[in-house]
C-alpha positions as CSV (number, residue, x, y, z in Angstrom):
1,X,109.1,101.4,140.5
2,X,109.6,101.3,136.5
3,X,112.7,100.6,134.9
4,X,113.2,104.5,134.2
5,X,112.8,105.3,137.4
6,X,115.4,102.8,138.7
7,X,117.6,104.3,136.5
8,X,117.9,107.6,137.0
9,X,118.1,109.5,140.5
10,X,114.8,111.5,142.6
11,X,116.3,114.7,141.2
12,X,116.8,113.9,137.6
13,X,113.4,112.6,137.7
14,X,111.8,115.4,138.9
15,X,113.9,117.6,136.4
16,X,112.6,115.4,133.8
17,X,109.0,115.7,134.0
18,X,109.2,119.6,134.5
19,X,111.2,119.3,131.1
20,X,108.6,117.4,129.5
21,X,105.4,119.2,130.9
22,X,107.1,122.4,130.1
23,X,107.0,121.0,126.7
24,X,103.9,120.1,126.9
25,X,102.8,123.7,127.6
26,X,105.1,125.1,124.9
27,X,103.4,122.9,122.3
28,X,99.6,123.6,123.6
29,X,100.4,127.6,123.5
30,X,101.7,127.0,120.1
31,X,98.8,125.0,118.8
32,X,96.2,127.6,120.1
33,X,97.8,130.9,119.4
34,X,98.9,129.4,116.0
35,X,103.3,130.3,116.7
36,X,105.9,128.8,119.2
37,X,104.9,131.6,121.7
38,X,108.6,132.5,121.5
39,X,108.3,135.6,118.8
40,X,109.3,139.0,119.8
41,X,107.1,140.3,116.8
42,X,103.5,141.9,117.5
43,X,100.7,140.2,116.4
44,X,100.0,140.5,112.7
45,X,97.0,142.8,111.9
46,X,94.7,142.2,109.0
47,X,94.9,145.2,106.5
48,X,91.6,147.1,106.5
49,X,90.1,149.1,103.8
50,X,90.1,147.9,100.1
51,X,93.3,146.7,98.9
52,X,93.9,149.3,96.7
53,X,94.7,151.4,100.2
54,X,97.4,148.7,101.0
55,X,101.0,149.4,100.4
56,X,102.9,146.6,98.3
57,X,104.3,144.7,101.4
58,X,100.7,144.5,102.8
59,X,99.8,142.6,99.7
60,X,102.0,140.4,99.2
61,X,102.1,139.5,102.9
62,X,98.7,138.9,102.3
63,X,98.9,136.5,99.7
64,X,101.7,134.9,101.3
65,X,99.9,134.2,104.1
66,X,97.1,132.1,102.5
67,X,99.8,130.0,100.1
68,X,98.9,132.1,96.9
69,X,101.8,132.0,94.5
70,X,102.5,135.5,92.4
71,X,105.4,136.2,90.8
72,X,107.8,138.3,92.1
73,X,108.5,141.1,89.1
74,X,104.2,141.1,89.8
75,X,103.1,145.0,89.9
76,X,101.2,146.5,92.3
77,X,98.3,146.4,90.3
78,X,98.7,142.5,89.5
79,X,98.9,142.4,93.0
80,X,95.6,143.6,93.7
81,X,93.5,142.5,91.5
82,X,94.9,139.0,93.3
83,X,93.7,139.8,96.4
84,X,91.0,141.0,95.2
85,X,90.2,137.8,93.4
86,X,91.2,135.8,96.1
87,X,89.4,138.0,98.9
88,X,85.9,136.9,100.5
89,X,83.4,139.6,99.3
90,X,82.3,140.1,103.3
91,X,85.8,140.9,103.9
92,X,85.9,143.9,102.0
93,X,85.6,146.4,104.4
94,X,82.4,147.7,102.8
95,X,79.2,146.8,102.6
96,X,77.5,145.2,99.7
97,X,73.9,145.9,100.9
98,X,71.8,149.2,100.9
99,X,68.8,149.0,103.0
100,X,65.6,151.8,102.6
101,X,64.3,153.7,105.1
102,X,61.7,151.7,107.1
């Protein structure tokens, strides 16, 4: 038996490694859905459309979201042209290619 095991009782040993492996879920669930699995909130939606279709909040969630600094007296329209800056051209809800009839 190992020293921790002499030291505490069956019980608190059992209760012990259900703690820790209920941890160890916690911290797995956390790692793959990318939160502590404990939110009430709904899972965040990317906004669709061009970002001129987004309301303010959208934007600056958005940029908050990837770590991009604006100011906050920024205007709507400084806020867009940041995202749009910032945006992959694939995201854009369009796309960029026209193909002819074959």
């Amino acid at each position: 038996m190992s020293p921790l095991g002499r030291l505490l009782p069956q019980r608190s040993s059992t209760l012990l490694t259900a703690t820790f492996a209920g941890l160890i879920v916690l911290a797995t669930t956390a790692s793959i859905f990318g939160g502590t699995g404990l939110s009430s909130e709904p899972l965040h939606r990317e906004p669709v459309g061009e970002p001129e279709d987004w309301s303010t909040d959208e934007l600056k969630k958005w940029l908050k979201e990837r770590k991009l600094r604006f100011e906050k007296n920024a205007t709507r329209e400084q806020l867009i042209e940041m995202v749009k800056v910032a945006r992959p051209a694939n995201l854009t809800g369009t796309s960029q290619r026209t193909y002819g009839a074959v």
